[in-house]
N, C-alpha and C positions, 0 to 999 in steps of 0.2 A: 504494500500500500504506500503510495508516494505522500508525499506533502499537499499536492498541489488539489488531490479528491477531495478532502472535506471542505476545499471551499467551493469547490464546482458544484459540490452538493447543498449550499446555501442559495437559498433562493435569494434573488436581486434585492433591493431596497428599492419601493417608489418614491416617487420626489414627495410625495403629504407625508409618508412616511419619516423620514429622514428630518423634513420640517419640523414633524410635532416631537420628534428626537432630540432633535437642537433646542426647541422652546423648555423641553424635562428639564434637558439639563442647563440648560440658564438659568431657568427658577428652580433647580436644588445649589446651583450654585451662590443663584440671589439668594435664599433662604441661610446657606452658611458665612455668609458675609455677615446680613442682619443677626445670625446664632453669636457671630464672635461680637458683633458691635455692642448687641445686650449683656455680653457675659463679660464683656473687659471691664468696663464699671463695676459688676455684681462682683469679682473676683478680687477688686482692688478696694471694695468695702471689708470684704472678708479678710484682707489681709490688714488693713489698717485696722479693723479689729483687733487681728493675733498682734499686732506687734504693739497696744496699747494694753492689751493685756500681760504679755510680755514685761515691758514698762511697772506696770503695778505690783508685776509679783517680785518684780528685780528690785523695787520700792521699799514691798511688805517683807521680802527678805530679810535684805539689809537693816531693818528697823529692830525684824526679830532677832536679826544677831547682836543689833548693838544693844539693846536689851538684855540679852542674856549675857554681853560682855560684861557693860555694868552694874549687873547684880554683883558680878563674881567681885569687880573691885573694889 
C-alpha cells in the first residue's frame, strides 16, 4: 500500500464546504483570543491575591517570632 491511496480515497472538498471550515475555525480561534483576554485579568487578580497574602503571613510571622524572642529576654 503506497502513501499516495488514502488520499485518493478522500473524497474532494467543495468550495461551501471549505468556506464554513474557514469561518469554525476563525471563530474557535476568535473565541480563544476572547478565553485568554478574560482570563489575563482573572489570573493577575488571583495572583495579586497570593502575593498579599504572602505579605501578611511574612508580617504575622515575623511579629510571632519577635514575640517569642522577647518573652525569652
Amino acid at each position: 500500500m503506497s502513501l499516495i491511496q488514502p488520499l485518493l480515497a478522500c473524497k474532494p472538498l467543495n468550495a461551501s464546504s471549505s468556506v464554513e471550515d474557514m469561518g469554525r475555525i476563525l471563530l474557535a480561534i476568535a473565541a480563544i483570543i476572547v478565553a485568554f483576554m478574560l482570563l489575563g485579568p482573572l489570573v493577575g487578580f488571583i495572583f495579586t491575591l497570593l502575593k498579599w497574602a504572602l505579605v501578611i503571613g511574612a508580617v504575622a510571622l515575623g511579629v510571632m517570632l519577635l514575640t517569642k524572642w522577647a518573652k525569652r529576654s
